[in-house]
C-alpha positions in Angstrom: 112.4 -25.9 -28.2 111.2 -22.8 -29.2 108.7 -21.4 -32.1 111.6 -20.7 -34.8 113.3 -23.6 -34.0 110.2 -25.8 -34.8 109.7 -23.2 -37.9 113.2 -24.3 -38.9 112.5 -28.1 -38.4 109.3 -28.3 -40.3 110.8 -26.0 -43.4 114.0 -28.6 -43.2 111.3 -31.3 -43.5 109.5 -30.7 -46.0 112.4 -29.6 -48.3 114.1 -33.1 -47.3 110.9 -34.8 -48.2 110.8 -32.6 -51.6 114.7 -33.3 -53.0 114.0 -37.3 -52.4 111.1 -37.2 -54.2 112.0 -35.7 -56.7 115.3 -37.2 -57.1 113.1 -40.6 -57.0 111.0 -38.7 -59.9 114.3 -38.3 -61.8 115.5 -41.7 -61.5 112.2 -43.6 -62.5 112.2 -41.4 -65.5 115.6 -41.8 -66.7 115.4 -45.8 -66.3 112.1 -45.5 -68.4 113.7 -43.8 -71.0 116.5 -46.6 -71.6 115.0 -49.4 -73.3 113.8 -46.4 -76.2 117.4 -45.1 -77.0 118.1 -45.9 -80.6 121.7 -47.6 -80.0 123.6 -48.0 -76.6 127.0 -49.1 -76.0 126.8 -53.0 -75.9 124.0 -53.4 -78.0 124.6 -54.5 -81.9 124.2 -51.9 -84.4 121.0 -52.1 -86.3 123.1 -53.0 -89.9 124.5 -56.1 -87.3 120.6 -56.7 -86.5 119.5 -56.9 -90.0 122.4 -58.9 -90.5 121.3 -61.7 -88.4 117.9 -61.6 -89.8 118.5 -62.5 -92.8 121.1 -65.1 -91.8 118.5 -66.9 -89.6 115.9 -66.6 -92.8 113.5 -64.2 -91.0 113.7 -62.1 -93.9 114.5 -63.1 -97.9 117.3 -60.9 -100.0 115.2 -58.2 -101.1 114.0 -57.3 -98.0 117.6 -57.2 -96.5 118.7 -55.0 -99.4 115.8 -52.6 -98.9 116.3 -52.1 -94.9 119.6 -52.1 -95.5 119.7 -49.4 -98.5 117.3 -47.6 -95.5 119.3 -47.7 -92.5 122.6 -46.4 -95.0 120.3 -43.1 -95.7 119.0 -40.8 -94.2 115.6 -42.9 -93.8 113.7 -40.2 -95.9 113.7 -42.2 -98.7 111.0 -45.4 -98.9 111.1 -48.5 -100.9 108.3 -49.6 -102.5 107.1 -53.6 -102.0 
C-alpha cells in the first residue's frame, strides 16, 4: 500500500463516517418534528376534535361555539369568556 492510497482510504473514511452521520442527524430531526405538524393524513381534523369534546361533555355549548367560531377564522380574532 502506498502513501496516496492510505491518503485516499482515510479521506473515503471520514467522508463515509460524515454522510451517516449526518443522514442519522436528518432522520432524528425529521421524526422529532412529527408529532408538532398541525394536521396529518389520518388524524381527525381539529372541527372533528372539538366535535367529540363536546359530545363526551368535556366542554359545555358556549365553549364549542367559541373554538369553533375560532378554528372557522383566521384565529386572529378572540372571544372573550
Amino acid at each position: 500500500m502506498s502513501g496516496w492510497d492510505l491518503f485516499a482510504m482515510s479521506i473515503g473514511s471520514v467522508l463515509l463516517w460524515a454522510v451517516l452521520l449526518t443522514v442519522a442527524v436528518l432522520l432524528i430531526r425529521n421524526l422529532g418534528h412529527t408529532s408538532q405538524r398541525p394536521h396529518t393524513v389520518g388524524s381527525p381534523p381539529p372541527e372533528q376534535v372539538l366535535a367529540d369534546r363536546f359530545a363526551h361533555g368535556e366542554i359545555d355549548e358556549e365553549e364549542y361555539r367559541n373554538r369553533l367560531a375560532v378554528l372557522r377564522t383566521d384565529g386572529s380574532r378572540l372571544t372573550e369568556r
